[in-house]
C-alpha positions as CSV (number, residue, x, y, z in Angstrom):
1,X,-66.9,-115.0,273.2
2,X,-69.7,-112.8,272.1
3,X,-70.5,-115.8,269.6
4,X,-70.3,-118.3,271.9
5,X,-73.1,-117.1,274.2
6,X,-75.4,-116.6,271.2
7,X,-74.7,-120.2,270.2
8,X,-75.3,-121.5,274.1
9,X,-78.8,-119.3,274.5
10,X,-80.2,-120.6,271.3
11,X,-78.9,-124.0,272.2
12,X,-80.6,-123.5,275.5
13,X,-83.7,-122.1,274.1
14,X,-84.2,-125.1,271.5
15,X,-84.6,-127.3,274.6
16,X,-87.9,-126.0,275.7
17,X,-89.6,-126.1,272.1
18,X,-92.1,-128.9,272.0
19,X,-93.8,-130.6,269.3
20,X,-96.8,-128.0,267.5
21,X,-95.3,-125.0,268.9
22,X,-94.8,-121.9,266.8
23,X,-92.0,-120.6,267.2
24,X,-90.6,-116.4,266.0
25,X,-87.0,-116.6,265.7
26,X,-86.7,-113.1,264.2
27,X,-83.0,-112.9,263.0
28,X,-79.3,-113.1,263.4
29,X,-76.9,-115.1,264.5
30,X,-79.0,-116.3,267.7
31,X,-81.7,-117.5,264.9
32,X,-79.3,-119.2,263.1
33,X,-78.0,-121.3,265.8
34,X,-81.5,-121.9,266.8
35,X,-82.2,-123.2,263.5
36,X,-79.1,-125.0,262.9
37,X,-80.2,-127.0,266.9
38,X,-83.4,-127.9,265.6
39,X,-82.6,-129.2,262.8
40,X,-80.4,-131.8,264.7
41,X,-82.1,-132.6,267.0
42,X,-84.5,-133.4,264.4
43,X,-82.3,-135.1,262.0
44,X,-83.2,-132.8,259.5
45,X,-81.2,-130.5,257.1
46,X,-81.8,-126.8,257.1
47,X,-82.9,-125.0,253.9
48,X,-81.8,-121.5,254.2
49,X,-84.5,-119.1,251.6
50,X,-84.0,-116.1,250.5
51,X,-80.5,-115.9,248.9
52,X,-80.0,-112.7,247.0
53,X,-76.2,-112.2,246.7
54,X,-73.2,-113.9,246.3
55,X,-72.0,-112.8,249.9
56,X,-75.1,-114.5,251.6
57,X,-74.7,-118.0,249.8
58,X,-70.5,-117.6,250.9
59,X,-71.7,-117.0,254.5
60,X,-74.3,-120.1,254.4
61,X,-71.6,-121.6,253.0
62,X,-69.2,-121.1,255.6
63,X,-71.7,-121.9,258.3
64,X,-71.9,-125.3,256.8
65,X,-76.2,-124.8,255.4
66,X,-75.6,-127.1,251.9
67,X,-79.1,-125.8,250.8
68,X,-80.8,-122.9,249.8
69,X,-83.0,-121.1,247.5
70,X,-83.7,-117.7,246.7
71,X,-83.4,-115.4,243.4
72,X,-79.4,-115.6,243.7
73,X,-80.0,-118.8,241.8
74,X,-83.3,-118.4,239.9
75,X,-86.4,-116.4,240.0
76,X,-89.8,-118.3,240.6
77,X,-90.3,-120.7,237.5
78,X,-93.4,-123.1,236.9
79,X,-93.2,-126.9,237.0
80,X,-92.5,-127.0,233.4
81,X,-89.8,-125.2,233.2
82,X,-87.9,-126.3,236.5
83,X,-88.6,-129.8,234.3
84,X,-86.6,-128.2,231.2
85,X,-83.9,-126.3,233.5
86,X,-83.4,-130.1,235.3
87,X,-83.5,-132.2,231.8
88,X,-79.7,-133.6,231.6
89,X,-78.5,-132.2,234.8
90,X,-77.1,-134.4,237.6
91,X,-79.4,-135.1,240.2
92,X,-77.4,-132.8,242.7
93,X,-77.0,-129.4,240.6
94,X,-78.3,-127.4,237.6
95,X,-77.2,-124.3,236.2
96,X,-78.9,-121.7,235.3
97,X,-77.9,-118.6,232.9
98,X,-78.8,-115.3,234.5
99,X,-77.1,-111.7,233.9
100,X,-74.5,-113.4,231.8
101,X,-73.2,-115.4,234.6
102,X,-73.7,-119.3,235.3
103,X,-74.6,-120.0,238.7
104,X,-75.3,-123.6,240.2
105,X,-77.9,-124.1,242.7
106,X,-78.0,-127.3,245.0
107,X,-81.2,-129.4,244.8
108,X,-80.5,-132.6,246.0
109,X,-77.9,-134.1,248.3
């Protein structure tokens, strides 16, 4: 229930942001369902940053955000490698090699 009334004030909320405004979210749930509003109501897809851990991309995961960045997948790289790390990779994922581990990062619907 507790949920559901963080969901309807963010829902709420979103209806009385206006083109050019700024708007601090902080964080939370609240933010996320604020996020997640604008975004529709936008027709855009949300890009969740800062991915550190497993756990967080599982979460985002669950809460149905199909893209994010953040040094879970790769630390900062310059244009010519991202080119390299992307050469013979599909379109939607690559893969990256980091602490003996492959992980996959979504870059592309």
């Amino acid at each position: 229930m507790r949920e559901d009334l963080k969901r309807q004030a963010a829902e709420r909320a979103v209806e009385f942001v206006e083109s050019g405004m700024v708007v601090g979210l902080g964080f939370g749930s609240t933010a996320r369902y604020a996020v997640e509003r604008i975004a529709q109501r936008l027709s855009l897809d949300a890009v969740a940053e800062g991915i550190e851990t497993e756990q967080q991309l599982a979460f985002l995961t669950k809460h149905g955000c199909p893209f994010g960045q953040g040094y879970y997948f790769s630390f900062p790289v310059g244009a010519g490698e991202i080119a390299t790390m992307l050469a013979g990779r599909s379109a939607r994922t690559y893969a990256r090699r980091a602490a003996g581990a492959e992980r996959a990062a979504v870059i592309a619907r």
